[in-house]
N, C-alpha and C positions, 0 to 999 in steps of 0.2 A: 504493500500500500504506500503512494504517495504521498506525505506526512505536509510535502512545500505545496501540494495541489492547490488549487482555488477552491473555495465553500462552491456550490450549485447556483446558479443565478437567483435563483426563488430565495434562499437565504439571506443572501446579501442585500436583497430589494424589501425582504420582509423588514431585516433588523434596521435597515434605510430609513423606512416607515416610523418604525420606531422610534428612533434616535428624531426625527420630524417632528413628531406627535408629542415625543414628552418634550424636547425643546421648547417648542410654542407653548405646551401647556403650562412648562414654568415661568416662561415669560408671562403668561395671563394672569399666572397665579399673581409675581411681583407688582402688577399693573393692576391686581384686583384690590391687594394689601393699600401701595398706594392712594388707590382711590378710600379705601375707608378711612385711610390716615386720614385724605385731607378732608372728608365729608365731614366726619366724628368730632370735627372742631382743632383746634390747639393744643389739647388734653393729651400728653401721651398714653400710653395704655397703661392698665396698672400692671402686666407686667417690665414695661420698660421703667416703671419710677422703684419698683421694687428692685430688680438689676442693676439701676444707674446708683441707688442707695449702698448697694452692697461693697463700693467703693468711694464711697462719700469721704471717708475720713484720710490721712496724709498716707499717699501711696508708697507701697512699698519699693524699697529703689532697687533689688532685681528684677522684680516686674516693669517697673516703669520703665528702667533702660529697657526691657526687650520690647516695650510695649513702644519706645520712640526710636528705635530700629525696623521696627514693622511697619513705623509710619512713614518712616524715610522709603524703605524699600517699596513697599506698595503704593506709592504716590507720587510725586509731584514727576522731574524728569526723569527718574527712575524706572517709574511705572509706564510713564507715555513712551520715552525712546529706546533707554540702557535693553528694558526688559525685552520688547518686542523686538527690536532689531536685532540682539542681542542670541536671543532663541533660533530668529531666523535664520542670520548668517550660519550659524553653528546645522541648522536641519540641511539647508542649502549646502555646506559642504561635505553633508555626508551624504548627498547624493536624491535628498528628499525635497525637489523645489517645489511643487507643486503644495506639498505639506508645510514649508515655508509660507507661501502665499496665504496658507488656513491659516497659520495660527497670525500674520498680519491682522488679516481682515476678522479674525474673532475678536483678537484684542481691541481691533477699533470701532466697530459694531459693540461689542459689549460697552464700551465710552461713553460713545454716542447715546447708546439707548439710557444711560446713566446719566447721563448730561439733560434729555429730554423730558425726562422724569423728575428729575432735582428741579428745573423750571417750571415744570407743569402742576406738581403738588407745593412746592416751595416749603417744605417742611424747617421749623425751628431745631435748631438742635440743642442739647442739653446747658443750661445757663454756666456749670460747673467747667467746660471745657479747657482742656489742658493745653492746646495745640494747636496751632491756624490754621484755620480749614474755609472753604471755598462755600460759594452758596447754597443751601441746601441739602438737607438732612437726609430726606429721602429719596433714593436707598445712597446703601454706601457703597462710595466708587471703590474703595479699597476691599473690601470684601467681594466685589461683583469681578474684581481683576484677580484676585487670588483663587476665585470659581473657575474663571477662561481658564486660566492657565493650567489650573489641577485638570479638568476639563479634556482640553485638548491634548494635556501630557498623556493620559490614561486613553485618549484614543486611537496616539498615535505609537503609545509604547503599552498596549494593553496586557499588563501583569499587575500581580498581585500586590505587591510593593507598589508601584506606583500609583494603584490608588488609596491604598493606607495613608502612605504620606503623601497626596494631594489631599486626603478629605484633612490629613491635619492642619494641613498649612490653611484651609479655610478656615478651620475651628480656630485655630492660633490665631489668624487676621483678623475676626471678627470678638475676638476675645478682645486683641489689644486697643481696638476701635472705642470699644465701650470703657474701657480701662482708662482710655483718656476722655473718656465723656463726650469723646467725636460724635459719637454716634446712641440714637436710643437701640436696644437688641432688634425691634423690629425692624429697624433701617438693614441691619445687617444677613438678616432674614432675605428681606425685600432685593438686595445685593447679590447673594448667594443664587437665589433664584433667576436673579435676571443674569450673571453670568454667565451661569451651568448654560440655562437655556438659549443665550445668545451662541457658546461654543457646538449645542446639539445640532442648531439648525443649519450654522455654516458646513459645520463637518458635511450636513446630506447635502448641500450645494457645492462641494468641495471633494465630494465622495468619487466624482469618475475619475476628477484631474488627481487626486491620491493616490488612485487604484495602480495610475500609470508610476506613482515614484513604488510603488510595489512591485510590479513588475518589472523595471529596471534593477531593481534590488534582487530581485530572483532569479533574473538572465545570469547579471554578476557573479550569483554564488554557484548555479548552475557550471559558469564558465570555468571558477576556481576547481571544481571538486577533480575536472576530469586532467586539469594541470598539477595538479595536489597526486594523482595516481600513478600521471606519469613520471614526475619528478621522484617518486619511491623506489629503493633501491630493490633491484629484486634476485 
């Protein structure tokens, strides 16, 4: 049995769908939360004044250094250029352009849709805040870039690891958000969702131009195995 085979077309189109359908759907979700935020009034929810409380008093300074490490890494040029460009070059030269181009345009689509949102609900963020942060509470852009990226990691290297530590690095992001009072929990809720879902739906629009750095990658290993036998002493 062929082990490098390709899945049967009907698989690939099925879990396509899939990856479609819950993307959008957590995009609606983020979009739904949203709108209660801003319907519900000014009033954060009471679980966001209970969480934002839980760190009311003088932060602790191992937490906080990692907590203004997170903020540097997931945000301002880090987040927009270092990261994204950064990932790319690196997929681009291992031979994965087209997977490069994905994880561009998730990173900047997920932005965007955070950018649209922060202006459409115009959410306050918590009075206590520790750290200069940009207009609009809801969702958080920091947590919504830590989602793409765990995201995209896990579907363009799907193993077991990789998604362990991507869902950490989301829970770690939106930990350190609220930590500095950046953000209320359900911002980071609302962020996470809109991420994920912004990196599902690219991946399906992005899924035939992938397929081709996959098969370039499999020509490759193919070509190695039969110079790997000959080059064997015998």
């Amino acid at each position: 049995m062929d082990l490098d085979a390709a899945p049967p077309p009907f698989v690939t189109v099925r879990s396509e769908r899939v990856r479609a359908v819950l993307g959008l759907v957590l995009i609606a979700l983020a979009c739904g939360l949203g709108a209660w935020v801003f319907f519900r009034g000014p009033s954060p929810f009471a679980i966001d004044v209970w969480w934002n409380q839980l760190f009311a008093s003088a932060p602790i300074q191992p937490l906080l250094t990692i907590a203004l490490v997170m903020n540097q890494i997931g945000g301002y040029v880090t987040a927009i250029l270092i990261v994204p460009l950064g990932g790319a070059l690196a997929l681009f030269l291992t031979g994965r352009r087209w997977t490069a181009v994905y994880f561009l345009a998730a990173s900047a689509g997920s932005a965007l849709l955070v950018q649209v949102l922060k202006h459409t609900f115009g959410r306050a963020r918590p009075e206590d805040i520790l750290v200069l942060a940009d207009y609009g509470s809801f969702p958080s852009g920091h947590t919504a870039n830590a989602a793409t990226i765990a995201v995209v990691a896990a579907i363009v290297f799907p193993t077991l690891w990789v998604r362990i530590v991507g869902g950490a690095w989301i829970v770690l992001m939106a930990f350190s958000r609220t930590y500095l009072h950046a953000h209320w929990l359900s911002d980071t809720i609302g962020g996470a969702l809109l991420g994920a879902g912004a990196a599902l739906v690219l991946a399906v629009v992005f899924s035939r131009l992938r397929a081709r750095d996959d098969d370039r990658a499999t020509l490759r290993r193919n070509r190695r195995i039969p110079d790997a036998a000959s080059s064997a002493p015998t």
